[in-house]
TIVO-2410 file (N, C-alpha, C; in nm, 3 decimals):
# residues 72
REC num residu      c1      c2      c3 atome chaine
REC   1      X   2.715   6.927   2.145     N      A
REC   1      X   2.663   6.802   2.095    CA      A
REC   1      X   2.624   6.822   1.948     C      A
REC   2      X   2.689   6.753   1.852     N      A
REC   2      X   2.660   6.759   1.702    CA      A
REC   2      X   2.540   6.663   1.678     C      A
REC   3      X   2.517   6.663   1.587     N      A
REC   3      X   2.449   6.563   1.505    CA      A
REC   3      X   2.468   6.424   1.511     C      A
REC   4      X   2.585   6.338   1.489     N      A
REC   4      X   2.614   6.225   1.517    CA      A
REC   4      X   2.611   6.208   1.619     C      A
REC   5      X   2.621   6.277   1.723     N      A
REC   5      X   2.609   6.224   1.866    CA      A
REC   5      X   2.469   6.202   1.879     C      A
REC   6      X   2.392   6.278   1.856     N      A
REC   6      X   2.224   6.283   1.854    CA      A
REC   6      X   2.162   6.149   1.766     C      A
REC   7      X   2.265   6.107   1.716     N      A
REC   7      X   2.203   5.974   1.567    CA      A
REC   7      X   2.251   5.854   1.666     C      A
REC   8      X   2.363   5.881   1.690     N      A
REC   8      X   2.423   5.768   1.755    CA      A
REC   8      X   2.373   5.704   1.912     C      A
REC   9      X   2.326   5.837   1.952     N      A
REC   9      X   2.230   5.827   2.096    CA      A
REC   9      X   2.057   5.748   2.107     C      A
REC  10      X   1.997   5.789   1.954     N      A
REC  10      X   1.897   5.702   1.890    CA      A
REC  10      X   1.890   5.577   1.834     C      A
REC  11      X   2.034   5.520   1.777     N      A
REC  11      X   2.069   5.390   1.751    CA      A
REC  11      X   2.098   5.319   1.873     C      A
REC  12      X   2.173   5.405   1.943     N      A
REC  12      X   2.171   5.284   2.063    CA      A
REC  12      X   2.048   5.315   2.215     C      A
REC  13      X   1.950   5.371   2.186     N      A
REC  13      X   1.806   5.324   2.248    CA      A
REC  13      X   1.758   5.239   2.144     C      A
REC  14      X   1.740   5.290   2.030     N      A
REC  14      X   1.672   5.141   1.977    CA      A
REC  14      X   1.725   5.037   1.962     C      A
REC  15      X   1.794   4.986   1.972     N      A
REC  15      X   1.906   4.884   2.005    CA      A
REC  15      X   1.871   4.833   2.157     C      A
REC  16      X   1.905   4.902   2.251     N      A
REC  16      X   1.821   4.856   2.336    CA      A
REC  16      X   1.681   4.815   2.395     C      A
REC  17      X   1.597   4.913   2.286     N      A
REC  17      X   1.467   4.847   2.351    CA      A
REC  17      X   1.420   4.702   2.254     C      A
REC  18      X   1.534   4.697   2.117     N      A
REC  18      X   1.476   4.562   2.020    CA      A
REC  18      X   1.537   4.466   2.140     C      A
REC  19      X   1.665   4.470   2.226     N      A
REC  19      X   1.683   4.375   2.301    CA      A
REC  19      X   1.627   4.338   2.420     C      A
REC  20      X   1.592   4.440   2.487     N      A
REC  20      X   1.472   4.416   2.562    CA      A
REC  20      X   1.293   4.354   2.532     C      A
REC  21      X   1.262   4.389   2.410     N      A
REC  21      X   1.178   4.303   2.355    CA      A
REC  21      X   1.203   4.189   2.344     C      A
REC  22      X   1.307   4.152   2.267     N      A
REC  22      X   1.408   3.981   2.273    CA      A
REC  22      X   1.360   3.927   2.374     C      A
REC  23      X   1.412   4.002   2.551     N      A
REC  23      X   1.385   3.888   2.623    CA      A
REC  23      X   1.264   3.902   2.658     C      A
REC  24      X   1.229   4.048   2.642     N      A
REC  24      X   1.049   3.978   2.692    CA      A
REC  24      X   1.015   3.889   2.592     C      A
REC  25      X   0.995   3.864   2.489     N      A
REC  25      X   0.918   3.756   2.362    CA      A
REC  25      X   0.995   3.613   2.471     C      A
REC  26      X   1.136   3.607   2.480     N      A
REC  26      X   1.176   3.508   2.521    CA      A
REC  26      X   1.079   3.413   2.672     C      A
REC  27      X   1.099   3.564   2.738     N      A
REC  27      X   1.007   3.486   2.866    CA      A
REC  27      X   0.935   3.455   2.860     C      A
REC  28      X   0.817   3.518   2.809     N      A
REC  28      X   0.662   3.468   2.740    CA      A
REC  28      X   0.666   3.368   2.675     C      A
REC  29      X   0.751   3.297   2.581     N      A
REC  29      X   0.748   3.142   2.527    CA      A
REC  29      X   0.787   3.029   2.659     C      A
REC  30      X   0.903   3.129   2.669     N      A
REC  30      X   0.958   2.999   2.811    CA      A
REC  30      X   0.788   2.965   2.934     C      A
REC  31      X   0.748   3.037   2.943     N      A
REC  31      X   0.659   3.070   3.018    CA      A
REC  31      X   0.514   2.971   2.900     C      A
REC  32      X   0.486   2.984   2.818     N      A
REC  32      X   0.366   2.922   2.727    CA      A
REC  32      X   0.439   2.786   2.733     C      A
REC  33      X   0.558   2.755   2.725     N      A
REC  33      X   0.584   2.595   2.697    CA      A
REC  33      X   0.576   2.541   2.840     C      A
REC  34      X   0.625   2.595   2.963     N      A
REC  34      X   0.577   2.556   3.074    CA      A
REC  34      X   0.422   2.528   3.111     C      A
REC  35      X   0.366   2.623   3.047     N      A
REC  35      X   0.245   2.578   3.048    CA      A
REC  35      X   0.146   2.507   2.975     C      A
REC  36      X   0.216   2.462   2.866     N      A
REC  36      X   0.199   2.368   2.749    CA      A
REC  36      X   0.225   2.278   2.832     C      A
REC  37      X   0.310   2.222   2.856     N      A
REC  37      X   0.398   2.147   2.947    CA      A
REC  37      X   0.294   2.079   3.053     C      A
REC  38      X   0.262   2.162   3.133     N      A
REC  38      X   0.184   2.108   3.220    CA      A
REC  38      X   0.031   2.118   3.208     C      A
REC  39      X   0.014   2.142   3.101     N      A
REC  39      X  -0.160   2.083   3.056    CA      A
REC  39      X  -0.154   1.963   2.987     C      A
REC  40      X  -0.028   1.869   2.888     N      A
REC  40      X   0.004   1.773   2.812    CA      A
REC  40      X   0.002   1.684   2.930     C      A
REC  41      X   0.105   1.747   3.057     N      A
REC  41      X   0.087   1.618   3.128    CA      A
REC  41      X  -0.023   1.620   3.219     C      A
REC  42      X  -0.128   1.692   3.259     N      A
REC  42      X  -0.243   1.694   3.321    CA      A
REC  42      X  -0.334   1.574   3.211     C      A
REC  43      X  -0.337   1.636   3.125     N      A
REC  43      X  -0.423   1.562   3.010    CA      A
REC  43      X  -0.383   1.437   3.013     C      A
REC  44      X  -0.230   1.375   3.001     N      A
REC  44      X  -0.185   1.195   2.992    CA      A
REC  44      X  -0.201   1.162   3.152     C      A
REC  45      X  -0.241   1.230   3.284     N      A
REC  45      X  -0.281   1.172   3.405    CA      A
REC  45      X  -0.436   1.132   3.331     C      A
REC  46      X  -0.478   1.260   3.354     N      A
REC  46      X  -0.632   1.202   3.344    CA      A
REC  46      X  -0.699   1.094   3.221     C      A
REC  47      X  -0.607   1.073   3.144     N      A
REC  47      X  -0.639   0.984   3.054    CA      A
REC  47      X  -0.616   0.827   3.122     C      A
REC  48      X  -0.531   0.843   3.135     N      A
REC  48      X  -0.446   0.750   3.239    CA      A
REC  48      X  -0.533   0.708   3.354     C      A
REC  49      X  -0.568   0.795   3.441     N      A
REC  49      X  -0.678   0.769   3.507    CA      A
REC  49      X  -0.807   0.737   3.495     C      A
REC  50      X  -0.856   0.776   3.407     N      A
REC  50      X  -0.981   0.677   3.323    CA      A
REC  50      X  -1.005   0.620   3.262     C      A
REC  51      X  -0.833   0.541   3.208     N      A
REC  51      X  -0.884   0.396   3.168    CA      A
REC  51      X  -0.838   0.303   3.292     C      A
REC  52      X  -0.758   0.358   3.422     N      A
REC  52      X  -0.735   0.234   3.511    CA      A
REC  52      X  -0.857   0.258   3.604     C      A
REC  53      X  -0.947   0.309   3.618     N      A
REC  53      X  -1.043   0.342   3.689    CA      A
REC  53      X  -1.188   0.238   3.729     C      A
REC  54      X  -1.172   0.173   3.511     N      A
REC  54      X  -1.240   0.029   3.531    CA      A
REC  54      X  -1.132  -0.108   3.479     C      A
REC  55      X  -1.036  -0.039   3.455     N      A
REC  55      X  -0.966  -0.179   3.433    CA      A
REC  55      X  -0.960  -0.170   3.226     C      A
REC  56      X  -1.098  -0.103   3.196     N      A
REC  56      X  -1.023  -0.074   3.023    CA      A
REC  56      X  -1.059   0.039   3.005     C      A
REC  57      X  -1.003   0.025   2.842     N      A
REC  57      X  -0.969   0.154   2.784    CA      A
REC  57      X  -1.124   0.186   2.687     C      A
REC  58      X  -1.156   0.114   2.673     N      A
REC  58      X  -1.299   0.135   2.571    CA      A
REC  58      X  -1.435   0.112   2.661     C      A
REC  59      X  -1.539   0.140   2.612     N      A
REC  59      X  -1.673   0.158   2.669    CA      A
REC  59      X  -1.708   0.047   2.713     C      A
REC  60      X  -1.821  -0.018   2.802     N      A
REC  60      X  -1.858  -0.141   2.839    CA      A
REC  60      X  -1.934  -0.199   2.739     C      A
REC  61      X  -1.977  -0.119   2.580     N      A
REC  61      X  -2.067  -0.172   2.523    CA      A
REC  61      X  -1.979  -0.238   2.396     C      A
REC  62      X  -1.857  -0.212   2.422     N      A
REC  62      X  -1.779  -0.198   2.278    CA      A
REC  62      X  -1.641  -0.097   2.227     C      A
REC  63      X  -1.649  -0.111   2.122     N      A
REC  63      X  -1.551   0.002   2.066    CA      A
REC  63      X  -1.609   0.119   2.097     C      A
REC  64      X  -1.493   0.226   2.119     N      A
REC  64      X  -1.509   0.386   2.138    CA      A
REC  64      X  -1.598   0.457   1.999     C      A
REC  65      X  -1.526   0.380   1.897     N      A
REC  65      X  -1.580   0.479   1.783    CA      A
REC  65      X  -1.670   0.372   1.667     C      A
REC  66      X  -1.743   0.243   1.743     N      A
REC  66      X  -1.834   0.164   1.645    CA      A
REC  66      X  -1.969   0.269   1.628     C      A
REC  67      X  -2.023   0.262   1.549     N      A
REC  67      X  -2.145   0.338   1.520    CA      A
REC  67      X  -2.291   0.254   1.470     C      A
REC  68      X  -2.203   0.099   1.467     N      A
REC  68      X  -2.366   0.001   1.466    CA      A
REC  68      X  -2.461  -0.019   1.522     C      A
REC  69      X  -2.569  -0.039   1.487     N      A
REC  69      X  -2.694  -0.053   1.537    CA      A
REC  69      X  -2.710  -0.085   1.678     C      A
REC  70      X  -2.635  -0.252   1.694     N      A
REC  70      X  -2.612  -0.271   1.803    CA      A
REC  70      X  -2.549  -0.184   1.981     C      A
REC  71      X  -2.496  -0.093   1.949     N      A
REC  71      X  -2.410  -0.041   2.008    CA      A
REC  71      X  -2.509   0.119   2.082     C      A
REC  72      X  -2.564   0.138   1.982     N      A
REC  72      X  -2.650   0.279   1.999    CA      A
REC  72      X  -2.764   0.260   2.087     C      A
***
């Protein structure tokens, strides 16, 4: 076994482990957007669900974000 065989045996492990990193990074996103995924739509149920819950979308006193006297 020379030298180039010994270089060439190190290029192709690291070669393989940058591609094996590839798909791990890959699964781990696929995997975060699934779960992105299903907290976006948890979040538009429950939104969803508490404005049909009384029939509206804003407070019984008014606007969500008035800050007048009246309101406080």
């Amino acid at each position: 076994m020379n030298v180039d065989d010994i270089v060439a045996e190190k290029i192709a492990a690291a070669r393989a482990r940058i591609e094996a990193t590839k798909r791990r990074r890959a699964a781990l996103q696929a995997a975060r957007q699934r779960g992105l995924a299903h907290r976006h739509a948890a979040r538009l149920r429950n939104q969803a669900a508490a404005r049909t819950t009384d029939g509206t979308a804003t407070p019984p006193n008014g606007a969500a974000n008035d800050t007048t006297e009246e309101n406080q």
